[in-house]
ZANU-122980 format. One record per residue (C-alpha): residue number from 1; x, y, z. Coordinates in nm, 2 decimals, m for minus. Layout:
<nodes>
[node NUM; [X; Y; Z]]
...
</nodes>
This chain:
<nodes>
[node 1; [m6.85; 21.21; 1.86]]
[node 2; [m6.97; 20.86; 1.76]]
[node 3; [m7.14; 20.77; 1.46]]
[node 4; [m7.49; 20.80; 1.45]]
[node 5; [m7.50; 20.58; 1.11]]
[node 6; [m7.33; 20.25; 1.28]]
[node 7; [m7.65; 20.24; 1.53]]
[node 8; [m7.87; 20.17; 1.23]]
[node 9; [m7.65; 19.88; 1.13]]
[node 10; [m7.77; 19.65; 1.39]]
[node 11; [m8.16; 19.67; 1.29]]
[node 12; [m8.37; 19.57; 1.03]]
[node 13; [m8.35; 19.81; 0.74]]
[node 14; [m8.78; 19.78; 0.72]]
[node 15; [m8.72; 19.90; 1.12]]
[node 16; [m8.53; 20.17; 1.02]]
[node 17; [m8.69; 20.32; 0.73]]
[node 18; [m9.05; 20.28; 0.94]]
[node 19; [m8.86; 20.49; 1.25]]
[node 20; [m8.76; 20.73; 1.00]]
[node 21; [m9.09; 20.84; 0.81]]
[node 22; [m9.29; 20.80; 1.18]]
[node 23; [m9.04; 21.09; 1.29]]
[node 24; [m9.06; 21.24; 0.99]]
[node 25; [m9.46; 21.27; 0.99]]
[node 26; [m9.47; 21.40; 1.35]]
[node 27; [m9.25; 21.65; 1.32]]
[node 28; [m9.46; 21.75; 0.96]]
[node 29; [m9.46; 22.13; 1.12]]
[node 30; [m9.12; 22.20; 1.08]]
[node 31; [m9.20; 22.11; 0.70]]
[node 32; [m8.83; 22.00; 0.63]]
[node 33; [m8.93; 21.75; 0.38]]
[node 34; [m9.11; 21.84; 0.07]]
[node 35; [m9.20; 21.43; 0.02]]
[node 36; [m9.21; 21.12; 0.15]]
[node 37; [m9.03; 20.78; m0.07]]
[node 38; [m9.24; 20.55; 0.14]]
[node 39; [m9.33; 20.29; m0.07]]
[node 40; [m8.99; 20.26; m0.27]]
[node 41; [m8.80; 20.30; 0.04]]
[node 42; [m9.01; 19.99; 0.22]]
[node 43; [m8.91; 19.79; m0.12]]
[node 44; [m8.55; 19.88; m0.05]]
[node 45; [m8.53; 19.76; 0.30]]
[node 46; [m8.75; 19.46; 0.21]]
[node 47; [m8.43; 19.40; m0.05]]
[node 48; [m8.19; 19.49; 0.24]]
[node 49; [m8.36; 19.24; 0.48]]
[node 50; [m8.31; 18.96; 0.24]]
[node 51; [m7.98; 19.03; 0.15]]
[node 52; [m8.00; 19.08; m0.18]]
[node 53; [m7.89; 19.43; m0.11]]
[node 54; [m7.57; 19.47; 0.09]]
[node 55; [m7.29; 19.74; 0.17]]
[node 56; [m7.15; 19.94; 0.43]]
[node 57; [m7.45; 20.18; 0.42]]
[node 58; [m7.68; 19.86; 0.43]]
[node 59; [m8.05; 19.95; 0.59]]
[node 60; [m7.96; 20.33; 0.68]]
[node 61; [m8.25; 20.59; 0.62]]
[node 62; [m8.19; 20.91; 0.49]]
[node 63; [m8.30; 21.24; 0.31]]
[node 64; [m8.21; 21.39; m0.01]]
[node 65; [m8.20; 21.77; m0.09]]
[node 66; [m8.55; 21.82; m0.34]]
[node 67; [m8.30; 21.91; m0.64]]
[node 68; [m8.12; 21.60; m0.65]]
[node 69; [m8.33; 21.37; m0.90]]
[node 70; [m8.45; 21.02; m0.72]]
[node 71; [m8.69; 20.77; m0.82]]
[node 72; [m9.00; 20.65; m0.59]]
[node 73; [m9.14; 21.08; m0.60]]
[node 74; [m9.09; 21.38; m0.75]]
[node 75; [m8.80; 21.61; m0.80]]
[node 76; [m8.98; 21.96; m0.76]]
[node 77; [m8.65; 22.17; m0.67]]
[node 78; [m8.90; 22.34; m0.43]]
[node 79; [m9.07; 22.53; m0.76]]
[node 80; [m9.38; 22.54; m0.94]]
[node 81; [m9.21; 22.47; m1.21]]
[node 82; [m9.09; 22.13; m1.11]]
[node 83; [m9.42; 22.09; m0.96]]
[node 84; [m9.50; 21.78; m1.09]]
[node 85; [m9.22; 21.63; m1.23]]
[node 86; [m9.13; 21.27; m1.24]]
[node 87; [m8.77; 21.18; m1.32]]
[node 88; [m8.70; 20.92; m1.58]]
[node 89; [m8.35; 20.88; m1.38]]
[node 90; [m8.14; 20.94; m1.05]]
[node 91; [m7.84; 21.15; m0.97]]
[node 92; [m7.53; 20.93; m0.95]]
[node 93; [m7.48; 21.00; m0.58]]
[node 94; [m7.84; 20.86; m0.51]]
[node 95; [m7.72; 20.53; m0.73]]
[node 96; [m7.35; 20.50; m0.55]]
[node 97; [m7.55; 20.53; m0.20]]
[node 98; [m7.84; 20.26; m0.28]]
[node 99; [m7.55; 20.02; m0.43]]
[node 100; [m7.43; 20.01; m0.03]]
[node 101; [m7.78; 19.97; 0.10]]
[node 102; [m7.84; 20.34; 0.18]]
[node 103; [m8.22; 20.44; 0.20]]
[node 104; [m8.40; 20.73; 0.10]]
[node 105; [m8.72; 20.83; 0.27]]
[node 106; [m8.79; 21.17; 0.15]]
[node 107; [m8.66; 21.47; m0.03]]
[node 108; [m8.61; 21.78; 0.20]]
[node 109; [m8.73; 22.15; 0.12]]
[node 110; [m8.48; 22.43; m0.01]]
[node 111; [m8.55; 22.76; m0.18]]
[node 112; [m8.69; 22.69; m0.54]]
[node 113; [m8.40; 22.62; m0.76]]
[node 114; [m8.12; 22.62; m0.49]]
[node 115; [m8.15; 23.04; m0.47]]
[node 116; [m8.16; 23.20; m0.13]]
[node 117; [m8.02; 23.16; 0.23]]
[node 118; [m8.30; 23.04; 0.47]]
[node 119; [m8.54; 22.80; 0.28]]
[node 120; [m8.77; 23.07; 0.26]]
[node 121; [m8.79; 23.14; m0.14]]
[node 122; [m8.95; 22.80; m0.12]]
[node 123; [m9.28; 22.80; m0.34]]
[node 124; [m9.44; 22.51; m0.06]]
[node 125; [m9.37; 22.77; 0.21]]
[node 126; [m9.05; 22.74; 0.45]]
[node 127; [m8.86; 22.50; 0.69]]
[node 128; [m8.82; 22.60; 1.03]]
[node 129; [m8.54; 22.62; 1.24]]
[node 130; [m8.48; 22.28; 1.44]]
[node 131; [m8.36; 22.45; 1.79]]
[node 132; [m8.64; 22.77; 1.75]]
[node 133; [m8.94; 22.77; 1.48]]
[node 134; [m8.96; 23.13; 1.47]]
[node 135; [m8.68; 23.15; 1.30]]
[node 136; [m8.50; 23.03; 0.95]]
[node 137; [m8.35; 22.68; 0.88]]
[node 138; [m8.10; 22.83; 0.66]]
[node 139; [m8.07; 22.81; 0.27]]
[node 140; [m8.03; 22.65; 0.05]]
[node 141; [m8.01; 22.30; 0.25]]
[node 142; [m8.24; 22.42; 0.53]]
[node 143; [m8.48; 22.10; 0.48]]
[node 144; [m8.19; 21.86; 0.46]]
[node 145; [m8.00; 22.02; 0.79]]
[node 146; [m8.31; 22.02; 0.98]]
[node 147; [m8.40; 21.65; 0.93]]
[node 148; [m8.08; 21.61; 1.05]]
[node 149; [m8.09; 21.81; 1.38]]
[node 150; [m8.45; 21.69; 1.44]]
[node 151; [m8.26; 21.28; 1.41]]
[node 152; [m8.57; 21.21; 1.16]]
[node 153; [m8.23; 21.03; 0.93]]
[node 154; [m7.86; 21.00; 1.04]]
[node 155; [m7.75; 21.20; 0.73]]
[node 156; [m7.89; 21.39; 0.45]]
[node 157; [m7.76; 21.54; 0.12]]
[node 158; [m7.73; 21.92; 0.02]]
[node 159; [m7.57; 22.04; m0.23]]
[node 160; [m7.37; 22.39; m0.17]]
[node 161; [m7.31; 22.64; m0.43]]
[node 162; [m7.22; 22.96; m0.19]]
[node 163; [m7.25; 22.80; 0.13]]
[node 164; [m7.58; 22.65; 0.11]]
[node 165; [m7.48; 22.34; 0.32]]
[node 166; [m7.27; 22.51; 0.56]]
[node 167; [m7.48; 22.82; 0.69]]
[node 168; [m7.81; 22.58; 0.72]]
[node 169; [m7.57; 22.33; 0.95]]
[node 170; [m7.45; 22.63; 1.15]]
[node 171; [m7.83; 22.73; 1.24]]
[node 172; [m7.94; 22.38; 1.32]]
[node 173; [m7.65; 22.25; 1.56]]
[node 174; [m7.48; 21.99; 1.28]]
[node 175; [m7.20; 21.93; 1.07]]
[node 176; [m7.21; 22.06; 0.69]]
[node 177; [m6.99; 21.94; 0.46]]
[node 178; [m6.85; 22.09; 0.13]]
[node 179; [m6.62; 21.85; m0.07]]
[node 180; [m6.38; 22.00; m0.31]]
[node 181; [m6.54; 22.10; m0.62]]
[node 182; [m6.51; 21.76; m0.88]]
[node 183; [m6.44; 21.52; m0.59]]
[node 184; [m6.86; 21.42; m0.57]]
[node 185; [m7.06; 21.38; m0.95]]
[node 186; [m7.33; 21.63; m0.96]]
[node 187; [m7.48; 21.43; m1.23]]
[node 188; [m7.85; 21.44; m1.20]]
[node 189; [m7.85; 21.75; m0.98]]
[node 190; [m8.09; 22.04; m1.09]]
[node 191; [m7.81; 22.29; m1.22]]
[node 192; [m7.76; 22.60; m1.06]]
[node 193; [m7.38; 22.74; m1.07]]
[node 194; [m7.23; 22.46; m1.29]]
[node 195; [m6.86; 22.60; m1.16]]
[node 196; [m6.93; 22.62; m0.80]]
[node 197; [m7.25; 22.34; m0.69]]
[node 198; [m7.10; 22.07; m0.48]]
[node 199; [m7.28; 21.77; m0.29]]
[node 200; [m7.19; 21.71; 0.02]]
[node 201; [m7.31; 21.56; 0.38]]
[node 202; [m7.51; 21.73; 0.69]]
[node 203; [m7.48; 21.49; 0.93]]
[node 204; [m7.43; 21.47; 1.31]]
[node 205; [m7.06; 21.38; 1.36]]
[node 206; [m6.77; 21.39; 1.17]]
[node 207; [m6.72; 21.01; 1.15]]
[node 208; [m7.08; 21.03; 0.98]]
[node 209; [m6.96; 21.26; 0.68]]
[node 210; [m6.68; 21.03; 0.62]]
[node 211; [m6.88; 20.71; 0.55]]
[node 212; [m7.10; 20.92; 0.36]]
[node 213; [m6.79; 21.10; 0.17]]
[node 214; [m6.65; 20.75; 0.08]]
[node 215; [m6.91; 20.65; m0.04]]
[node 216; [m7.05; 20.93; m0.29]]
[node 217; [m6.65; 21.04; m0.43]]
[node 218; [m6.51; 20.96; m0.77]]
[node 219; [m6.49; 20.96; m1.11]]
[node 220; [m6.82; 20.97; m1.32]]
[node 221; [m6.82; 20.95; m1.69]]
[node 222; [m7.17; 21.16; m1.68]]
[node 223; [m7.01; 21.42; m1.55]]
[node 224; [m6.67; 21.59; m1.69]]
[node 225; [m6.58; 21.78; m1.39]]
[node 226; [m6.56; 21.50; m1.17]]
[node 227; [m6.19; 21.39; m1.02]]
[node 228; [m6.07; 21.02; m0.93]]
[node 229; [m6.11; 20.88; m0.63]]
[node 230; [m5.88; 21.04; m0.37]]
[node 231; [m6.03; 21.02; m0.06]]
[node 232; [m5.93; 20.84; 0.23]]
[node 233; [m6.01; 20.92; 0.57]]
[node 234; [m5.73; 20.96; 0.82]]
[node 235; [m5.70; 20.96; 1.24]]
[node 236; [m5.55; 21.25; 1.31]]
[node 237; [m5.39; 21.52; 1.15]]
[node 238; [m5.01; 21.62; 1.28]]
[node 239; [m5.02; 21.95; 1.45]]
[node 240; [m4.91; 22.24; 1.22]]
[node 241; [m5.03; 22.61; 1.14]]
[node 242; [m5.33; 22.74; 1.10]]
[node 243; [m5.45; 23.12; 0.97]]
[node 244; [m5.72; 23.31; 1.13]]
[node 245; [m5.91; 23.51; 0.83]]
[node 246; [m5.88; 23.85; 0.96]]
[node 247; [m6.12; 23.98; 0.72]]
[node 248; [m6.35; 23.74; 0.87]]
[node 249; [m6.34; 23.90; 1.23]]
[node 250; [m6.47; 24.21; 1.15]]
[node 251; [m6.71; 24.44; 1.38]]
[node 252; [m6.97; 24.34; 1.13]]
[node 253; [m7.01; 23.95; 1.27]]
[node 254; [m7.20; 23.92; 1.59]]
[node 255; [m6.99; 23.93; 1.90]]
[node 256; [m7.14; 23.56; 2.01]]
[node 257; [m6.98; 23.44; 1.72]]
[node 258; [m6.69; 23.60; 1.73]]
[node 259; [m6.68; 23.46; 2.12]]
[node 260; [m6.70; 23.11; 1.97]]
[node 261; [m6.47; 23.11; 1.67]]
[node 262; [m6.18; 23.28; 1.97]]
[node 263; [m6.32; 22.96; 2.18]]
[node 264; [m6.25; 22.73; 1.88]]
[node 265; [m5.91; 22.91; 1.80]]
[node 266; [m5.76; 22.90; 2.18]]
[node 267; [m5.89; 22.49; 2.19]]
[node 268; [m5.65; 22.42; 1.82]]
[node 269; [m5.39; 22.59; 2.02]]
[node 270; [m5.41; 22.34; 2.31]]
[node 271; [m5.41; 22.09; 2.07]]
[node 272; [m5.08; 22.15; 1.96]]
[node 273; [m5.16; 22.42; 1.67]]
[node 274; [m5.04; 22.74; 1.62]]
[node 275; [m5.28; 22.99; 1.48]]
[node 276; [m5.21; 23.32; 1.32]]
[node 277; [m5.44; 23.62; 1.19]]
[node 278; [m5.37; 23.57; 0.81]]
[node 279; [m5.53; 23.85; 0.56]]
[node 280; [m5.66; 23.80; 0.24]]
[node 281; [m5.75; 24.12; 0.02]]
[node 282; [m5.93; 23.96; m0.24]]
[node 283; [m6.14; 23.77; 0.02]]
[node 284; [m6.37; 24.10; 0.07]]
[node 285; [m6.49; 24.13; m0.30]]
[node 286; [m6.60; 23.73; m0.29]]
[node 287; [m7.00; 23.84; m0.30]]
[node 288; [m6.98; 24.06; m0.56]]
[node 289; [m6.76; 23.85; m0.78]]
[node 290; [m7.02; 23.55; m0.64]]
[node 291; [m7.31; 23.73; m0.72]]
[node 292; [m7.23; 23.84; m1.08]]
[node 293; [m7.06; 23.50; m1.18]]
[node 294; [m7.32; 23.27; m1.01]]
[node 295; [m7.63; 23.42; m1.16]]
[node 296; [m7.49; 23.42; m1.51]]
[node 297; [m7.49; 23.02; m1.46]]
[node 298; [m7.80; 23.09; m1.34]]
[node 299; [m7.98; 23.21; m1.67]]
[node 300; [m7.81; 23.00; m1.88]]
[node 301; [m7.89; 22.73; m1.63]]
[node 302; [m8.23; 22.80; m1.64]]
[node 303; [m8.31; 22.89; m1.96]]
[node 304; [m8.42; 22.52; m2.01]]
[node 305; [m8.74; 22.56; m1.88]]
[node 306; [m8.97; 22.74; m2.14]]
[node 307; [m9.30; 22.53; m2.16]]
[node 308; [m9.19; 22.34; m2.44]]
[node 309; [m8.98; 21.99; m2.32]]
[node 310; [m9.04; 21.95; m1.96]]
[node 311; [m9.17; 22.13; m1.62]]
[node 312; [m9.49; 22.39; m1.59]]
[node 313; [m9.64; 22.50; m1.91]]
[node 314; [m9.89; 22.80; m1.90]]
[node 315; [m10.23; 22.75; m2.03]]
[node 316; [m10.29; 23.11; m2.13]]
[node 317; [m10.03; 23.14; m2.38]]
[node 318; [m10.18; 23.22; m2.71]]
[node 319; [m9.84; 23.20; m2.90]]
[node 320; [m9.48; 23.08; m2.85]]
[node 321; [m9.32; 23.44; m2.74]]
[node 322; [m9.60; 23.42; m2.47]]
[node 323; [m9.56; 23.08; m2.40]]
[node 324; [m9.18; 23.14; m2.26]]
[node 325; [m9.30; 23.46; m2.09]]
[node 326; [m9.61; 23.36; m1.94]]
[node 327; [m9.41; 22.99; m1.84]]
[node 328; [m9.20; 23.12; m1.65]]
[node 329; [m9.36; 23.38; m1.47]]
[node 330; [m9.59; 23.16; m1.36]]
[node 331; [m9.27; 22.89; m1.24]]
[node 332; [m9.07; 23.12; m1.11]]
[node 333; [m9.06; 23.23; m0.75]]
[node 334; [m8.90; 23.64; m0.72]]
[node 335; [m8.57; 23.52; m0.64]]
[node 336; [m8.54; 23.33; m0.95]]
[node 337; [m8.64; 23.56; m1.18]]
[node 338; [m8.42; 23.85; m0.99]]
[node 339; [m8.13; 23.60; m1.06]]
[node 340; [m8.24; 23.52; m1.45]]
[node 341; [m8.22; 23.94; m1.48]]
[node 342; [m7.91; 23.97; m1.35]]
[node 343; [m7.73; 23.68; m1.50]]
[node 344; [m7.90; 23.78; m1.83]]
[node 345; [m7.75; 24.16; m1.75]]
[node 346; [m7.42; 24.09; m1.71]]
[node 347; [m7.38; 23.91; m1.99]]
[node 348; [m7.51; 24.10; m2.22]]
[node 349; [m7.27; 24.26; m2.51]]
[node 350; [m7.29; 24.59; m2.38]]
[node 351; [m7.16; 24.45; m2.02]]
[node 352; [m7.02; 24.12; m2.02]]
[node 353; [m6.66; 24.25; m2.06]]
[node 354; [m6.73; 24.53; m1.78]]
[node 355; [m6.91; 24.27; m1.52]]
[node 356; [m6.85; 23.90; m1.62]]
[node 357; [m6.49; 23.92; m1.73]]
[node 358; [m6.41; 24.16; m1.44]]
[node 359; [m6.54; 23.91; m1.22]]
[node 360; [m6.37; 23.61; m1.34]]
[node 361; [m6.04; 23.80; m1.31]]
[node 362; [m6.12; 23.86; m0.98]]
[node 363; [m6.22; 23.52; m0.89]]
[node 364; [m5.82; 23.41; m1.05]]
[node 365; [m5.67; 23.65; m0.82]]
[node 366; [m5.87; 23.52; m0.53]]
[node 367; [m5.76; 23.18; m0.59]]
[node 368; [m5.41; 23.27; m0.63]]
[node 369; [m5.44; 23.43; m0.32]]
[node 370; [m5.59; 23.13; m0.14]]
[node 371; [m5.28; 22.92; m0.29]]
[node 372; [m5.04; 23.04; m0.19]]
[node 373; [m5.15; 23.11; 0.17]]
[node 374; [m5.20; 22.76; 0.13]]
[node 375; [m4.86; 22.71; 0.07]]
[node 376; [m4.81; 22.86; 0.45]]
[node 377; [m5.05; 22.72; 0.60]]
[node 378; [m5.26; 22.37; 0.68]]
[node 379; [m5.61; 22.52; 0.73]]
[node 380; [m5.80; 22.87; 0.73]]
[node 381; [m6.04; 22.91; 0.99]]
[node 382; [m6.32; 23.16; 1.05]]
[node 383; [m6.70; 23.21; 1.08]]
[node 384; [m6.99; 23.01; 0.88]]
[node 385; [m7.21; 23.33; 0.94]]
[node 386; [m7.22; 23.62; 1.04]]
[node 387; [m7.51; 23.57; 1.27]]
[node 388; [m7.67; 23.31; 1.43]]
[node 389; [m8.05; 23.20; 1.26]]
[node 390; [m8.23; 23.53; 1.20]]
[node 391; [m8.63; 23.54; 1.24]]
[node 392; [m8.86; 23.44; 0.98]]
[node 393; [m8.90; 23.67; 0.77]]
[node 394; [m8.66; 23.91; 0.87]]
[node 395; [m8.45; 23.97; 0.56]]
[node 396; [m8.69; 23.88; 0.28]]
[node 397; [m8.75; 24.25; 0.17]]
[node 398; [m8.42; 24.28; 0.14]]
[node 399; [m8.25; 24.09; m0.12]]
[node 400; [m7.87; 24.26; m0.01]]
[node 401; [m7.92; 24.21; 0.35]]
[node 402; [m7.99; 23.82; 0.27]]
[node 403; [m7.69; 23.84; 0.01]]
[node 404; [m7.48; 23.90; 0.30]]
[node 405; [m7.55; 23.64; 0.45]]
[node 406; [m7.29; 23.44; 0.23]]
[node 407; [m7.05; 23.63; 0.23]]
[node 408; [m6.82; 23.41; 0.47]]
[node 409; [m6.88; 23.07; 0.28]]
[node 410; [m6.87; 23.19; m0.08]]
[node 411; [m6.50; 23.17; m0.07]]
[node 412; [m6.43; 22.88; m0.06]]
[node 413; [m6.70; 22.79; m0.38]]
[node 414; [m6.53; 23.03; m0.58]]
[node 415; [m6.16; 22.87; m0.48]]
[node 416; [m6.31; 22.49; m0.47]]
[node 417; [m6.16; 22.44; m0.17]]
[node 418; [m6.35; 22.15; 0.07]]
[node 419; [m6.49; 22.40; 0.40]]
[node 420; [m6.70; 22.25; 0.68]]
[node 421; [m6.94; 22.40; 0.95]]
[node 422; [m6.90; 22.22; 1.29]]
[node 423; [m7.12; 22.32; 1.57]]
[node 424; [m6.94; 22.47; 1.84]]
[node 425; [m7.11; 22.65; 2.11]]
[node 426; [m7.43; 22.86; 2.10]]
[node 427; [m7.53; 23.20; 2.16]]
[node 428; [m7.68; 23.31; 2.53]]
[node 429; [m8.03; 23.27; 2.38]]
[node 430; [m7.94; 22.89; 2.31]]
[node 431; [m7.96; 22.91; 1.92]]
[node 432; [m7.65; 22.76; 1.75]]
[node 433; [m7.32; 22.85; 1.62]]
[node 434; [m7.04; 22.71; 1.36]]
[node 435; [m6.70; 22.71; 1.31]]
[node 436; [m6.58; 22.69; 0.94]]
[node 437; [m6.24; 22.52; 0.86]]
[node 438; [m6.08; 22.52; 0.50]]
[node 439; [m5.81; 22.34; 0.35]]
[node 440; [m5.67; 22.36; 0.05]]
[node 441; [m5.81; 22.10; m0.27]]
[node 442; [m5.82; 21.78; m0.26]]
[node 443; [m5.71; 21.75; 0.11]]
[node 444; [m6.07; 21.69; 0.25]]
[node 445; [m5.94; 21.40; 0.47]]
[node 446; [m5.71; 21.63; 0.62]]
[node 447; [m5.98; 21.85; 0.70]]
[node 448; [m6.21; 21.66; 0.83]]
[node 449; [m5.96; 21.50; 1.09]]
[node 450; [m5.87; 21.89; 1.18]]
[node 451; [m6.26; 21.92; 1.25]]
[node 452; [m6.25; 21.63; 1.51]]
[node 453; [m6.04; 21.87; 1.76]]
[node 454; [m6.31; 22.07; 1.77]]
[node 455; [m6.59; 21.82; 1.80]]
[node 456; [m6.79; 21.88; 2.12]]
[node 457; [m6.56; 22.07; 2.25]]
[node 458; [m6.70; 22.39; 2.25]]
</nodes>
């Protein structure tokens, strides 16, 4: 497919960004962005206009994911705690995109703090699914997948911890990508699993998520976990072997996407690849090692926020014990707090080694497993979700039924392997379906140009 970014190279950037927040504000019901930048995004493009700004993003509009800290709003994360915060910086990715003459209009809704699968455990209510409103964006990009899908912005940015780019591209019909972990700074990013969050793209084409990717990679002094600059987008890549996760083909997915990942396989074929069902044990026990490891970040993630330095402070606290408590029941949405417990459980003295060192045992034999079917094979392909969008609040009783809703993209977070969703095909009531592709670390280029033979061809 063609770029969608390269058409907004040949206007005015104050055209552009006025396009952008006009779409935005009519399509204000699908309530995919939290915010509008207006006024610092109009100064932008004024600096755009007159050159003083220039770069190979120069004048393009788009949305960042409400947990990624910008200037010209606030950064709420979607919480109450974060309500009204003002940040005194930006995220490095937001800096390394304005330094090209990127744009941002808006920051997009997600579930408060990053936690949940359909943008529902938003405390500002949830974002609707681009191709049917009765049904869920996805989570935890929903916002930033459905300003996409909806062409309010060319691109926006997610971050994805266990899939949360991915899924919300499958259920709106665009591209998700997850870089490998390090490859994009997550400096100035609202923390949720420090060894699993990535940044990454949702855009409309592959071509799109490499300007983006070339753009936001590298080496960032803020942040430790970062790698150098590696990436470097390629044509093609040469025909070779490809595994088909069997434990991803189970009876459990829903036969339209099971119908679409065969599609996808049989079209790699005629491309020259040869595919294989490839099994990985460890790949089955992903969620439970996910969902001990992940919210033991959590609560030491979150732990910041007591009242005291920054965020929502209660006003009915009559002493500093109660000031924590009553602060953070207050911020909190359920799913936070259900997350702080369980973090907060599992490593505890009496269970860290039975839960938290079990798990991360686990998660070495999982990536040892990856490896060396790595060593076999170019690329893994498989499902983004079991099911296409679900209805509004269909699964928001039910914390394990929502769980499961990752458990095809938490993989490749644990591993911090790069894994993109591309939209191929739909199910026979029109809503859409993705593909997932992984490669092996560091080889993002390599999986991107894999993607392209699937691109519209579904």
């Amino acid at each position: 497919m063609t770029s969608r970014i390269l058409s907004y190279l040949n206007r005015s950037a104050k055209e552009n960004v006025q396009q952008a927040i006009l779409k935005a504000k009519q399509a204000e019901s699908y309530h995919a962005l939290l915010s509008l930048t207006e006024e610092r995004a109009l100064e932008q493009a004024t600096k755009v206009d007159a050159g003083e700004i220039t770069g190979r993003l120069a004048g393009v509009p788009f949305v960042a994911k409400d947990n990624i800290l910008t200037f010209g709003g606030k950064t709420t994360a979607a919480s109450k705690m974060l309500e009204d915060f003002t940040s005194p910086l930006q995220a490095t990715v937001i800096e390394k995109l304005e330094a090209e003459g990127a744009i941002c209009i808006g920051k997009a809704n997600l579930d408060a703090f990053a936690h949940g699968g359909s943008t529902e455990n938003s405390a500002f209510g949830p974002t609707k699914n681009a191709k049917d409103p009765m049904r869920v964006a996805g989570g935890s990009s929903g916002g930033s997948a459905v300003a996409v899908a909806l062409d309010i912005v060319p691109f926006a940015l997610g971050t994805d911890t266990g899939g949360s780019i991915r899924q919300p591209a499958s259920f709106n019909g665009v591209v998700g990508f997850k870089p490998t972990y390090g490859m994009v700074s997550r400096y100035g990013v609202v923390a949720m699993g420090s060894s699993t969050d990535v940044i990454g793209p949702i855009t409309n084409s592959i071509a799109d998520s490499e300007l983006v990717l070339e753009v936001i990679q590298g080496a960032d002094p803020k942040d430790m976990t970062t790698l150098p600059s590696y990436f470097k987008p390629i044509s093609s890549a040469k025909p070779g072997k490809i595994g088909l996760i069997k434990e991803h083909m189970s009876d459990n997915i829903d036969p339209s996407v099971l119908a679409q990942t065969r599609i996808a396989v049989e079209q790699l074929e005629k491309a020259g690849y040869s595919v294989e069902e490839v099994s990985l044990p460890m790949i089955e026990h992903a969620l439970a090692m996910y969902y001990i490891i992940v919210p033991a970040e959590v609560s030491s993630n979150l732990a910041r926020y007591d009242g005291v330095r920054y965020g929502h402070r209660s006003d009915n606290a009559q002493d500093l014990a109660a000031l924590y408590g009553m602060t953070r029941s207050e911020g909190f949405e359920d799913e936070n707090k259900r997350r702080i417990m369980i973090g907060a459980y599992v490593l505890s003295s009496g269970f860290f080694d039975a839960y938290y060192l079990q798990a991360q045992k686990a998660r070495t034999l999982l990536i040892d497993q990856f490896r060396t079917v790595f060593e076999k094979y170019d690329a893994l392909i498989g499902p983004v979700s079991p099911t296409p969008a679900f209805r509004l609040n269909e699964n928001t009783k039910d914390p394990i039924k929502m769980y499961l809703t990752d458990t095809l993209t938490v993989p490749a977070n644990l591993v911090g392997c790069p894994a993109i969703s591309i939209p191929f095909g739909s199910t026979p009531e029109g809503l859409p379906i993705g593909v997932q592709l992984m490669t092996w670390r560091e080889q993002d280029a390599k999986l991107l140009a894999l993607a392209r033979e699937l691109e519209g061809k579904a």
